[in-house]
C-alpha positions as CSV (number, residue, x, y, z in Angstrom):
1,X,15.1,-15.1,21.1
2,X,18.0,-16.5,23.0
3,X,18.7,-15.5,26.6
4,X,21.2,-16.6,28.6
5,X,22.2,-16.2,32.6
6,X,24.7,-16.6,35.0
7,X,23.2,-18.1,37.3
8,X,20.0,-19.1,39.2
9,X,18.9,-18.4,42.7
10,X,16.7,-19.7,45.1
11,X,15.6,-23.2,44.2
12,X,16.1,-23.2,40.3
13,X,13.5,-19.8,40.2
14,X,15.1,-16.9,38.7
15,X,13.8,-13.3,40.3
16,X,12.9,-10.6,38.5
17,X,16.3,-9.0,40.1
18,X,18.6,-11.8,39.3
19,X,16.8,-11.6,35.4
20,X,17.2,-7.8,35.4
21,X,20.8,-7.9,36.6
22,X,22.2,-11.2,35.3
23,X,20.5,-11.4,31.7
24,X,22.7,-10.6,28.6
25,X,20.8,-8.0,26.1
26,X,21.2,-9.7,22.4
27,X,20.3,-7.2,19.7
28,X,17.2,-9.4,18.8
29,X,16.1,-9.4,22.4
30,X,16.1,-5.7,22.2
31,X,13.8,-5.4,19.0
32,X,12.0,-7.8,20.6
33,X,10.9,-5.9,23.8
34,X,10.7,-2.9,21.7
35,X,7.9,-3.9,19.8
36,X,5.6,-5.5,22.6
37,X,6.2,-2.7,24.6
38,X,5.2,-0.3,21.6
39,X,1.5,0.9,21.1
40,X,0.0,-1.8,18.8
41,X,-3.0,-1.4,16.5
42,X,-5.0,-4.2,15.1
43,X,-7.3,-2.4,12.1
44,X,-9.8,-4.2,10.2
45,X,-12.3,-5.1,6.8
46,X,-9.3,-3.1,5.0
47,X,-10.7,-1.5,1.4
48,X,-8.7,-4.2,-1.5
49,X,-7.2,-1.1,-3.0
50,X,-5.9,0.3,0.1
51,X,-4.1,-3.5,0.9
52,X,-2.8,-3.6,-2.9
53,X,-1.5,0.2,-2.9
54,X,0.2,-0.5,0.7
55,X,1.8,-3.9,-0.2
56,X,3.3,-2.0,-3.5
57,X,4.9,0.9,-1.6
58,X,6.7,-1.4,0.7
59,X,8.2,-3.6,-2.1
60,X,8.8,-0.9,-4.5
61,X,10.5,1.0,-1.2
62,X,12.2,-2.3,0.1
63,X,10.2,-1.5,3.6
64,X,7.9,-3.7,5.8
65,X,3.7,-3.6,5.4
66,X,4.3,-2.0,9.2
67,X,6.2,1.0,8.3
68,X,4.3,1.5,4.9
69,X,1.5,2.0,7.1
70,X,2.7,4.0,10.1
71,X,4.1,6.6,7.6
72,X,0.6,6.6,5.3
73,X,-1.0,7.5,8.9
74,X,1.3,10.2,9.4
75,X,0.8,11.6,6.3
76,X,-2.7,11.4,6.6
77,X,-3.0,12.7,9.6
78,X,-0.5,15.4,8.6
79,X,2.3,14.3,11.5
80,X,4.9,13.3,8.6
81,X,8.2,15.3,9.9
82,X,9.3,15.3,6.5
83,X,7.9,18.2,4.5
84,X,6.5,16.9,1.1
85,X,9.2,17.4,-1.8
86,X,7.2,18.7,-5.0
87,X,8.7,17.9,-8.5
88,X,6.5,20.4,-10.0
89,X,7.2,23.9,-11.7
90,X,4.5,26.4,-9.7
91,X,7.3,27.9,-8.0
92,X,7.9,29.5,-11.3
93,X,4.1,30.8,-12.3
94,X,4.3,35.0,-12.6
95,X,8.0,35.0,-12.1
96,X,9.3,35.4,-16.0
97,X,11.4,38.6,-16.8
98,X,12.0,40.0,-20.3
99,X,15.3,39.4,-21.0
100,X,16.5,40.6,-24.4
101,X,20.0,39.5,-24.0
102,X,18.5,36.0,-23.7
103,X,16.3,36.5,-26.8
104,X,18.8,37.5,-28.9
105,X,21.2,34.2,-27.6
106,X,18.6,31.9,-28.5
107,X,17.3,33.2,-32.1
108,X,19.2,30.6,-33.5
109,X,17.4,27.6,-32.1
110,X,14.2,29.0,-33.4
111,X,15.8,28.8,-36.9
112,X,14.6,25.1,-38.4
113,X,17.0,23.2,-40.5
114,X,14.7,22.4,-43.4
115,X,16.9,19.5,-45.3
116,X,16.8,17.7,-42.0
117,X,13.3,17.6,-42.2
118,X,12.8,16.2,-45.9
């Protein structure tokens, strides 16, 4: 982290004013504070499986151990903003309708081509 002032005052001693007013912000500076002013956990004895499935969902997701993490906890703890996208077809359980303008569309795919099975 580089910082850099304008000036000093009083004997060489910089004052919390002079840092607040004369420091320049530098992006990395600004992460920086972020995260030791953030609420910081330090969890232990960590179950194998739970450190191998962590470290694989932040490489396969390109994301850091940390985040992995924070989002598995909100999951868990159901606080995940995002609502959970399901790939699956029980949307579509009980809703078929008879549609005999369909049946009669398809008739031909049912038909097998018996040469191209020989």
């Amino acid at each position: 982290m580089v910082v850099w002032f304008t000036g000093l005052s009083g004997a060489g001693k910089t004052t919390l004013a002079t840092y607040q007013t004369e420091c320049v912000a530098t992006p990395a500076s600004e992460k920086y504070n972020a995260c030791i002013m953030s609420t910081q956990y330090t969890v232990r004895t960590i179950p194998a499986a739970i450190d191998r499935a962590l470290r694989r969902r932040a490489k396969q997701d390109a994301k850091s151990l940390n985040t992995v993490a924070v989002e598995a906890l909100a999951r868990g703890l159901e606080l995940d903003t995002k609502p959970v996208e399901h790939t699956d077809l029980d949307a579509l359980i009980g809703s078929w309708q008879e549609d005999p303008a369909f049946d009669r569309a398809i008739v031909t795919f049912e038909r097998v081509d018996e040469e191209a099975w020989k």
